[in-house]
Phi, psi and omega in degrees: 000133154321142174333302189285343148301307201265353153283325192264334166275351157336289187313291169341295193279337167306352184258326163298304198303343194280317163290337142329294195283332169271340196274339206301295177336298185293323174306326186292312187272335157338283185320311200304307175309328182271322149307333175280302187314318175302303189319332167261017171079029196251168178251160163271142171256166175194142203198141174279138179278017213134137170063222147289016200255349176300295170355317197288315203287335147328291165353310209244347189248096177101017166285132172324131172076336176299163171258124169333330192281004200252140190256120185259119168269141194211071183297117178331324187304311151287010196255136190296010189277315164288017196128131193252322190263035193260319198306288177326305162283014164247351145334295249256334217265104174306163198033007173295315188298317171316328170294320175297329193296309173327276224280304195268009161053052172241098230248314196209143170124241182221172170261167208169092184255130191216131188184100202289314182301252201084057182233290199321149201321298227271317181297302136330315165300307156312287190317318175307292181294306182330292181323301178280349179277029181042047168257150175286163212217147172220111183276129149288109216177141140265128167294279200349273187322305191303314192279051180219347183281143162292146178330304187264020176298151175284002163286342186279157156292128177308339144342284170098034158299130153286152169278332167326290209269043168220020178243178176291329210209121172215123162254118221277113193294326185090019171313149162290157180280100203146332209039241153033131208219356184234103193270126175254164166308130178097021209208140169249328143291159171271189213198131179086064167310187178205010181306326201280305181313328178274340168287320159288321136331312184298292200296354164265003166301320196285309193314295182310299188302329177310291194320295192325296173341291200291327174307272223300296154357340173080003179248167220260125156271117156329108186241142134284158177230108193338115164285044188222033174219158209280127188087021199265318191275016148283310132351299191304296191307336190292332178278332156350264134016270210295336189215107188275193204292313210274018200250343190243333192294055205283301241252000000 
């Protein structure tokens, strides 16, 4: 393998292991929350604030090992299928996130906010209204990265608010400030981000502890089960049943 492959998994796994090891608290009260919530039949909702940051809400919704119980909101405006630089200026757009929250009616369970920046307008805004319509709020965030941003960047919010210190729960992905972890010779950009890996690590962190929680509880966690494994779709359907199409469909 080449340097720069044998850097980035270096890097890759010192950064899971940083998260294991400093993160465990904050997973523990996550999870709790996220177990209480099922447990009163309310859903986790969940939603990338932008970009690739959509990715974490894929993570978590209809996935092999996943819980079921999960609402993804996975609003167009950001998503990179419509434009990268659409993407970017609708992040940026102050009251854009309240409208989604507006438009996917989301009111009751917990929230589950993931965005590695944890600056930007669309992101802030989600966190902000969760707070006052009083759902509990749980961040994916890097502290690092955010607080290395300048004040007036044009990616913030007008605020200048982080997503770390406005959520209920913030659990720190460890991204470094750059994303991108790899220097090659001749070159002056890195190469190789790690926002997705790191965020998707946390959040089957949150998944595996939920379960544990409802387990030692004596209750069963609504799982998905690969649908490409024999006998699955049935297992599926039953959760269906339990948690119906209209309960995830807003749009």
């Amino acid at each position: 393998m080449s340097d720069g492959i044998i850097a980035y998994a270096q890097t890759v796994g010192e950064l899971l292991s940083t998260i294991v090891k400093e993160e465990e608290a904050a997973v523990g009260r996550a999870a709790r929350l996220m177990a209480d919530t099922i447990a009163t039949d309310n859903l986790i909702h969940v939603i990338g604030t932008g970009g690739h940051s959509n990715m974490g809400a894929y993570e978590m919704f209809c996935r092999a090992g996943g819980l079921r119980a999960t609402n993804a909101i996975l609003d167009p405006g950001t998503l990179l299928s419509h434009g990268t630089r659409r993407s970017s200026l609708i992040e940026r757009t102050p009251g854009y996130g309240v409208a989604v929250m507006e438009a996917y009616d989301v009111k009751d369970g917990a929230l589950i906010i993931v965005n590695a920046y944890g600056i930007n307008a669309m992101t802030i805004d989600v966190a902000l209204e969760a707070r006052k319509r009083g759902l509990p709020t749980i961040g994916v965030t890097s502290r690092e990265f955010s607080e290395q941003v300048p004040s007036d960047h044009p990616a913030r919010h007008p605020s200048g608010k982080n997503l770390c210190d406005n959520v209920d729960i913030h659990v720190d992905c460890h991204m470094p400030y750059g994303d991108a972890v790899v220097s090659l010779e001749g070159m002056e950009a890195k190469v190789a981000p790690v926002s997705t890996l790191v965020n998707s690590f946390v959040l089957n962190l949150l998944v595996i502890r939920t379960c544990e929680h409802m387990l030692a509880g004596g209750v069963v966690p609504p799982v998905w089960i690969s649908s490409n494994v024999s006998g699955a779709d049935k297992i599926n359907e039953a959760l269906n049943a339990r948690y119906p199409r209209e309960r995830f469909d807003f749009m």
